[in-house]
Phi, psi and omega in degrees: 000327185287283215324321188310319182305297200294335158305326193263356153321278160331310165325305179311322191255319180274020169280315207238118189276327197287339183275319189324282189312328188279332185274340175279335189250043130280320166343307184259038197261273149016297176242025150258002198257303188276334136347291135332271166000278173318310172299315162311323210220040165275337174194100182257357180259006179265047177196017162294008183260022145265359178257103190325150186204125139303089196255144177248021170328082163240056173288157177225015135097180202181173190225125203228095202043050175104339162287112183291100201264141141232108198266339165326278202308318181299317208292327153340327216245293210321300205295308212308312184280003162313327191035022157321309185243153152269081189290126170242138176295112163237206176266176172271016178261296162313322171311324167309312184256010195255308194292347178268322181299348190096011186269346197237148187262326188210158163219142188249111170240123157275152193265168156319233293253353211300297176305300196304331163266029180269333180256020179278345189317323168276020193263154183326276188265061188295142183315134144308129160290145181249127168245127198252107205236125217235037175327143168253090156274015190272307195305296182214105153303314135353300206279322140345315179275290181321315161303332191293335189279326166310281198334317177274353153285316183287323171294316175297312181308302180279346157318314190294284175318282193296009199250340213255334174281335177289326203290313189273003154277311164291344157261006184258348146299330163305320158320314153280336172292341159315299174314305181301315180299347192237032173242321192318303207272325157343270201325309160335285178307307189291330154313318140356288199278289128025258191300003165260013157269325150298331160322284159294329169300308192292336147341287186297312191294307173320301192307327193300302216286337188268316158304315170332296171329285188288330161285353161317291177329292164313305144350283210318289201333294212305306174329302164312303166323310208266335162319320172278305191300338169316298206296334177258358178267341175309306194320293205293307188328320195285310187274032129297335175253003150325278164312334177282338187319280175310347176274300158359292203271313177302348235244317189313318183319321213257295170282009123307327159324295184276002106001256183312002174253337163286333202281324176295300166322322174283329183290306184319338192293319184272009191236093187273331178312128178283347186296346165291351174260030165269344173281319174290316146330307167282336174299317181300338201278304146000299179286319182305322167322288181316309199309321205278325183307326168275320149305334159315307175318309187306304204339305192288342189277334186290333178310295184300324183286327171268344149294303165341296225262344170297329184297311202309301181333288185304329181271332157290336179284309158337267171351286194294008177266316149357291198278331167297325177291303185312319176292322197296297234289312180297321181302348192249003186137298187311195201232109156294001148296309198285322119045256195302335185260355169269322194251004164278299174310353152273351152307324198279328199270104168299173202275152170279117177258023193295294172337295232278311209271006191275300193306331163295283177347282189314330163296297201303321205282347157288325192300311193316278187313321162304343176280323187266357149311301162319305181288332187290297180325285190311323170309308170313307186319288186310336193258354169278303176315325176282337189286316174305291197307345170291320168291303176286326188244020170354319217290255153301322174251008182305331160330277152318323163311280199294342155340303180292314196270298190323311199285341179300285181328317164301322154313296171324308187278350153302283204319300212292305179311332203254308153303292213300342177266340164306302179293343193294315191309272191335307181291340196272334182280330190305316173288355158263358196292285195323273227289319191287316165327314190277288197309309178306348189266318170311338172267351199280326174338268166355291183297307171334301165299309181297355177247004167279330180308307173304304188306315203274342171274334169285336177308298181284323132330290160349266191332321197275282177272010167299302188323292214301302148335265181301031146254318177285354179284293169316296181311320194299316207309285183286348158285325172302290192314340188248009154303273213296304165324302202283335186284001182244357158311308192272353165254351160304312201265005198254315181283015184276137186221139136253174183210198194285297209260253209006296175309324166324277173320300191307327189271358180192079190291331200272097165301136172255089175269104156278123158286076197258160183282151189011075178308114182256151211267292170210192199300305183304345172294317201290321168298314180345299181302311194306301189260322161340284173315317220261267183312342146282346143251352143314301189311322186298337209258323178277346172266338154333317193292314163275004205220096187305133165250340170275312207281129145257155169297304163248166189327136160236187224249007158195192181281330169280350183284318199295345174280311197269001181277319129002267205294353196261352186257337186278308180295306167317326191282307173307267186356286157345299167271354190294288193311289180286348173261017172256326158307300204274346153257011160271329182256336187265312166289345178060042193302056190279138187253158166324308191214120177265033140297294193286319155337289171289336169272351187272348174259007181263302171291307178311333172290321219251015170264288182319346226251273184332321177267017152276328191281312215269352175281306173291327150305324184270308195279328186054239197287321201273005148315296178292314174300321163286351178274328181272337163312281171336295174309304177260032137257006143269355144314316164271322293189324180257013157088027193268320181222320180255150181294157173321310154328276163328021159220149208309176214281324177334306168308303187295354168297333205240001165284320175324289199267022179253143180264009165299323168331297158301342169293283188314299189301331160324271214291310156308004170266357183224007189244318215208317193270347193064035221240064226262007167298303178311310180317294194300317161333295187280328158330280205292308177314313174294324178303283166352280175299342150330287241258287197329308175279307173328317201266313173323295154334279234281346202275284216311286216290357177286312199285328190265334158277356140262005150283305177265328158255353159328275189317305193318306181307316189296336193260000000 
């Protein structure tokens, strides 16, 4: 009963023609639907040199370190020997419009400025080249995307050019910089030399600056010392002039004294009676008193006149020591202004002698006392003597006496007039001697600070200048060294030659090697899983159509002989287109795969997955059977990863990858098509079974039930 059914299947179709023919030319549905495809879409960039392209070159070229670039034109002539496009030169008018008429798919305007800002690059703010890509995407949008990848080729191109004109400018500049490092390291070198004469210099200048230091110190010492003696010659001054003050006022006493002793002595002279020398006797005593008074006075003024001038003595010799320090402090360095302007103002200033001239005094004033002691005696003496004789020889010889004494006396009293116009001088200069005193000790101050200042500044030069020193030792150090550096600089960049393939590297250092992995040849190899799965299930869906898939020609004897009377005219059909569409893309497209063994059986399994699941929709469903099998296709169509990857389409969609078998279908046929990968292969193989046995047991359950529906009752009755 099975073999009849499936005999009177057969019967059927090749009796009645109206079934035959239409079942023979879905047979070829399969590699004309993928076929075509393929053939169509087998390699479309290896023809891209029919697709007409516009160029606008209205560069108007630029001068470039002395040189005339038109980089417009070369890129014109690049493109031209390129054979990307079919490239036409026009103008920018026709150009506009012929690409707006459809005649051009794309247009490329280089602009006027295109060389001239390629030569701004050393300029502050250089310029970009702009290239202007002008696509008709309405006209063919496809062609519109392939350009845009030429375009960045073309991008690339001129990159290359303008990066290959900087490169032969930066290296015809290397030459001078060459030059330049070997004036650079000249200059070095003189620099060199330069700083170890400064080397030396800041040496000599350290040493100079550290005697300086140290004879400062003495300066300061010497300032001070003489800062106190200022300070005692104000003192002794004032009371010098005090005392002349007082020498002054007394000294008229003392030549009125002796005045009155000549004026007695004369009277004595004319009173010869002796009962008169005891009166004469008390008057000489009287005088003698006044004399010795005055003389005291001199004494003290002389005392004081001969410390004055040993002090005056003594401070010039200070002075002339002042000025021998002052020659060490230049000879030794110092700046002779400031030199010269501190010891003229201690020069401009007397010295203070008040101290220096008390302390002479104090020396001076035992001999000083011991003379006029003496002198004093002897004075007495002569004048009690003169007094005795007066007395014994009143007589005859009294006369000649007093001669001898009135002319003595008169001398004294000359001398005492003659000191008294001296000390009168001495007390009126002792005030300026005083006034002069004060002002030198306020200036011996003054100097006193400034030369503690000198001294803390010389100090600090010292110091200043040891840094100066280890800075002018380092600078000598690194000025050799920055020598040595330019000259082997300059003999680094002198080996530099560039040529043409220099210029190259430079503008396109970088190789790009690609390595690919399971290498697809072109498009169609690559579509090959995609439309294959596609034309083998349209063929499965179009033999619904000529071929009843529910109706057996006669009763069959349960649902599964009646599945397999079915499935075996389906299967036989699949197979089939399975078969001609591999011969003719393996043979007609020269389509190469890993294993056509495994090929024709994975397209073969791949007919007969599709095959089952139409039979099982159309049988259970009949026509919204088929409306439901094209539902299917096309969410397997969007849904299997077939031309964009899965990640790229939406996340809904992507739900619907798992449980469709084109999915497997497709990843089958790239492992055998292009990955070799045939663990993976046999893997979507089994998985393609899985769906076979699924749909096969769906068919035979719907048609068992359906065959005790319908011929059960027939039979029982």
């Amino acid at each position: 009963m099975k073999n009849s059914l499936l005999k009177q299947e057969f019967s059927m179709i090749f009796k009645n023609y109206k079934v035959l023919i239409p079942i023979i030319a879905i047979l070829f549905i399969p590699v004309l639907y993928a076929g075509m495809f393929l053939w169509a879409f087998w390699d479309p960039y290896g023809k891209l040199d029919k697709l007409p392209v516009a160029i606008v070159n209205n560069d108007n070229g630029a001068t470039l370190d002395g040189k005339h670039i038109r980089l417009g034109n070369d890129l014109v002539k690049n493109l031209k020997e390129s054979k990307d496009f079919d490239y036409h030169t026009v103008n920018k008018q026709d150009g506009y419009k012929e690409l707006k008429d459809q005649k051009y798919y794309m247009l490329i305007e280089i602009p006027k400025d295109f060389s001239k800002n390629a030569a701004t690059l050393m300029d502050k703010n250089p310029k970009k080249l702009e290239l202007i890509y002008v696509p008709n995407e309405g006209f063919n949008f496809l062609s519109a995307q392939i350009s845009k990848s030429a375009i960045e080729k073309i991008k690339t191109a001129v990159s290359e050019k303008v990066t290959e004109t900087y490169a032969e400018t930066i290296f015809d500049k290397i030459t001078v910089v060459s030059d330049g490092f070997n004036q650079a390291g000249n200059g070095a070198g003189k620099l060199s030399d330069g700083s170890k004469e400064l080397e030396k210099g800041s040496k000599d200048l350290n040493e100079g600056l550290k005697t300086l230091a140290e004879k400062s110190i003495e300066f300061n010492n010497g300032m001070k010392s003489a800062n106190d003696g200022s300070t005692k010659l104000a003192s002794g001054s004032t009371e010098l002039h005090n005392g002349l003050a007082k020498a002054d006022s007394s000294i008229p006493a003392l030549i009125d004294g002796t005045g009155k002793v000549y004026s007695g002595t004369e009277q004595l002279k004319n009173q010869l009676p002796s009962e008169i020398s005891d009166e004469i006797q008390k008057q000489m005593s009287g005088n003698v008193k006044d004399l010795n008074a005055g003389v005291n006075q001199f004494q003290s003024q002389l005392k004081n006149s001969l410390s004055e001038k040993i002090a005056e003595n003594t401070m010039e010799q200070q002075k002339a020591q002042m000025q021998q320090l002052a020659q060490a402090l230049i000879k030794n360095g110092a700046n002779p202004d400031i030199v010269t302007g501190v010891f003229a103002q201690v020069q401009a200033e007397s010295p203070n002698k008040a101290e220096l001239q008390k302390e002479i005094a104090a020396q001076l004033s035992p001999g000083i006392d011991d003379g006029f002691k003496a002198f004093k005696s002897g004075l007495n003496h002569k004048l009690s003597g003169a007094g005795a004789g007066l007395e014994e020889k009143i007589g005859s010889q009294t006369a000649p006496y007093f001669d001898q004494l009135l002319k003595g006396i008169a001398d004294v009293n000359n001398g005492q007039k003659q000191l008294k116009q001296g000390i009168h001088q001495l007390y009126a200069g002792s005030a300026d001697l005083t006034s002069g005193a004060k002002e030198l000790s306020s200036g011996m101050n003054q100097l006193t600070a400034g030369a503690d200042a000198i001294t803390s500044g010389t100090g600090k030069l010292a110091d200043g200048s040891d840094q100066l020193k280890d800075g002018t030792t380092k600078l000598s150090s690194g000025s050799t060294e920055l020598a040595d550096k330019l000259k082997d600089g300059a003999e680094e960049v002198s080996k530099v030659h560039a040529d043409d393939q220099t210029y190259a590297q430079m503008a396109k250092p970088v190789k790009l090697d690609t390595e690919k992995l399971n290498h697809v040849p072109n498009y169609g190899t690559g579509f090959t899983p995609y439309f294959l799965s596609l034309g083998l299930f349209v063929g499965a869906l179009l033999l619904s159509i000529v071929f009843p898939m529910r109706d057996p020609v006669v009763q069959p004897a349960n649902g599964f002989n009646w599945f397999i009377s079915k499935f075996t005219i389906l299967a036989a059909c699949g197979i089939i287109q399975a078969l001609i569409a591999d011969a003719i893309i393996l043979g007609g497209l020269d389509l190469e795969v890993q294993s056509v063994p495994r090929f024709i059986l994975f397209s073969i399994m791949t007919s007969l997955t599709f095959v089952s699941l139409v039979q099982c929709f159309v049988t259970a469903f009949a026509d919204v059977g088929r409306f439901m099998a094209i539902l299917v296709l096309i969410f397997q169509l969007t849904s299997s990863a077939g031309t964009y990857p899965l990640e790229l389409i939406p996340n809904f969609l992507q739900h619907f990858n798992a449980i469709l078998p084109m999915t497997y279908t497709i990843q089958g046929f790239k492992s055998v098509i292009s990955i070799g990968d045939y663990s993976h292969m046999w893997h979507n193989l089994g998985i393609l079974v899985t769906y076979i046995l699924i749909f096969a047991i769906l068919t035979i359950t719907y048609l068992t039930i359906r065959y005790k529906v319908k011929y059960k009752t027939v039979t029982e009755n």
